[in-house]
ZAMARGU-4260 file (C-alpha; in steps of 0.2 Angstrom, whole numbers, plus 5000, padded with zeros to 4 digits):
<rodrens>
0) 4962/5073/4999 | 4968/5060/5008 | 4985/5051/5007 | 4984/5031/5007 | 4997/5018/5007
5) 4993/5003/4999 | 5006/4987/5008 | 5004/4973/4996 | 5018/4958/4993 | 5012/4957/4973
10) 5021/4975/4964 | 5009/4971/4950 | 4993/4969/4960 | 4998/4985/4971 | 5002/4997/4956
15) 4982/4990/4949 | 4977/4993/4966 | 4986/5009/4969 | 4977/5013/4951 | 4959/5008/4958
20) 4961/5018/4976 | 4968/5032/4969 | 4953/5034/4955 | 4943/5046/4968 | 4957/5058/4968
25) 4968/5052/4984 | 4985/5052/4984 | 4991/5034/4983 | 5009/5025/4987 | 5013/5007/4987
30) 5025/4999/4994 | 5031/4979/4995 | 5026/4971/5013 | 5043/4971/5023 | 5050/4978/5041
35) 5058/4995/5031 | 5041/5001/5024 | 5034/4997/5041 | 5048/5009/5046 | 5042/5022/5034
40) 5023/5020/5040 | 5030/5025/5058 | 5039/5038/5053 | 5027/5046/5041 | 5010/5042/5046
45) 4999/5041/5031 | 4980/5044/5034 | 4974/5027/5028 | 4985/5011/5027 | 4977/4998/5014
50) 4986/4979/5018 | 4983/4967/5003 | 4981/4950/5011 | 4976/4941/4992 | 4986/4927/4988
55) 5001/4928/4999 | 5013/4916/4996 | 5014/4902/5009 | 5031/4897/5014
</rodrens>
């Protein structure tokens, strides 16, 4: 199976999301959008990066 991280800046919405992807039996991580889980996705490519764009807060 494949191992997906799901980049979301909601924790809620990710883990539902994280929930939803992982239903077809991949392995699923989330994280909260920032420069150290871009770090992480460098140093441990997963085989699919999911980025949730819903409802980002504007500054």
């Amino acid at each position: 199976m494949a191992r997906i991280r799901l980049v979301s800046w909601n924790p809620n919405e990710a883990r539902e999301g994280a929930e939803r992807l992982g239903s077809s039996g991949d392995t699923v991580e989330f994280e909260p959008f920032e420069r150290e889980t871009m770090k992480k996705i460098r140093e441990e490519p997963p085989d699919a990066i999911v980025i949730d764009l819903g409802r980002i807060p504007t500054q």
